[in-house]
C-alpha positions in Angstrom: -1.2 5.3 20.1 -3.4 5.8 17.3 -3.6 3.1 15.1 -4.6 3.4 11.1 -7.9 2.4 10.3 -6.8 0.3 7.7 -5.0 -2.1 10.1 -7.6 -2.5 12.7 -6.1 -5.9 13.7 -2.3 -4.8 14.4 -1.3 -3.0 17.0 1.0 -0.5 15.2 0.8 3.2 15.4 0.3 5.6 12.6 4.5 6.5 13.8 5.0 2.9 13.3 3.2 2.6 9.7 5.6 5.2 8.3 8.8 3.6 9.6 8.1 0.5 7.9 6.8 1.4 4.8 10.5 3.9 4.1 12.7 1.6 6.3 11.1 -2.0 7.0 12.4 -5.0 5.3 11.0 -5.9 2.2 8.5 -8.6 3.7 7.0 -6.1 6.5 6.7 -3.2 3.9 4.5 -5.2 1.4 2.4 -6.4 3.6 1.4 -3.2 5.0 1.4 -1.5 1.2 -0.8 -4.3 0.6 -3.2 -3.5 3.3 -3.2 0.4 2.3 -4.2 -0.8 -1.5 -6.8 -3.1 -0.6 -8.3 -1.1 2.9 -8.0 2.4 3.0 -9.5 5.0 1.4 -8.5 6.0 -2.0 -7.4 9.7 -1.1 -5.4 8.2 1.9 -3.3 5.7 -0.2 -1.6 8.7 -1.2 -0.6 10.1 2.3 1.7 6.8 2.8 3.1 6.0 -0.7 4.2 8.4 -3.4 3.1 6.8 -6.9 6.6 6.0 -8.3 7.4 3.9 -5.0 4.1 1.8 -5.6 4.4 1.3 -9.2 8.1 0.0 -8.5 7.1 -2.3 -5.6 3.7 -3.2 -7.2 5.0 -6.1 -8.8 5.7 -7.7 -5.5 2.7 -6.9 -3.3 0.2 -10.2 -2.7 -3.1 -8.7 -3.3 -6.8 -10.1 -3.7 -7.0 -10.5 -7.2 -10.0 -8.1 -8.0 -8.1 -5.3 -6.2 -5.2 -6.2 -8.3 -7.1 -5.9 -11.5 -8.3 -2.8 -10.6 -4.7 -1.2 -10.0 -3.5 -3.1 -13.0 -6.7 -0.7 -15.0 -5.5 2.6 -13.0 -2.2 2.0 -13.8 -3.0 1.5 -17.7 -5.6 4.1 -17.7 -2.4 6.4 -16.0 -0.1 5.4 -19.4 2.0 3.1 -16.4 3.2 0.1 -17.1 4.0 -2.3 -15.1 
């Protein structure tokens, strides 16, 4: 089982990670969103979450609030609002 860097402290596969982000209920999906935004790799975001999905959950995720600010910029910078 390989497990995404980004969630070094769960034992979840990268199999698993998928799964809940399309089909997990809505509590399980922003958490691990959350995670992807504030932990992986910028160019990796993109290999879980298409940008229309984030910009309509954005609103919803709990995130530190400096990585927040700095989606709220990409997102303004991107003509997005949100």
């Amino acid at each position: 089982m390989k497990r995404p860097y980004f969630l070094w402290d769960y034992e979840l596969s990268e199999k698993e990670v998928r799964k809940i982000i399309k089909q997990g209920n809505e509590y399980s999906r922003n958490f691990i969103i959350a995670r992807l935004l504030e932990s992986a790799k910028y160019e990796d975001i993109w290999k879980y979450i298409k940008l229309k999905d984030l910009v309509r959950i954005f609103p919803k995720l709990r995130l530190k609030k400096e990585i927040k600010e700095i989606w709220q910029s990409a997102f303004q910078a991107w003509g997005i609002n949100i």
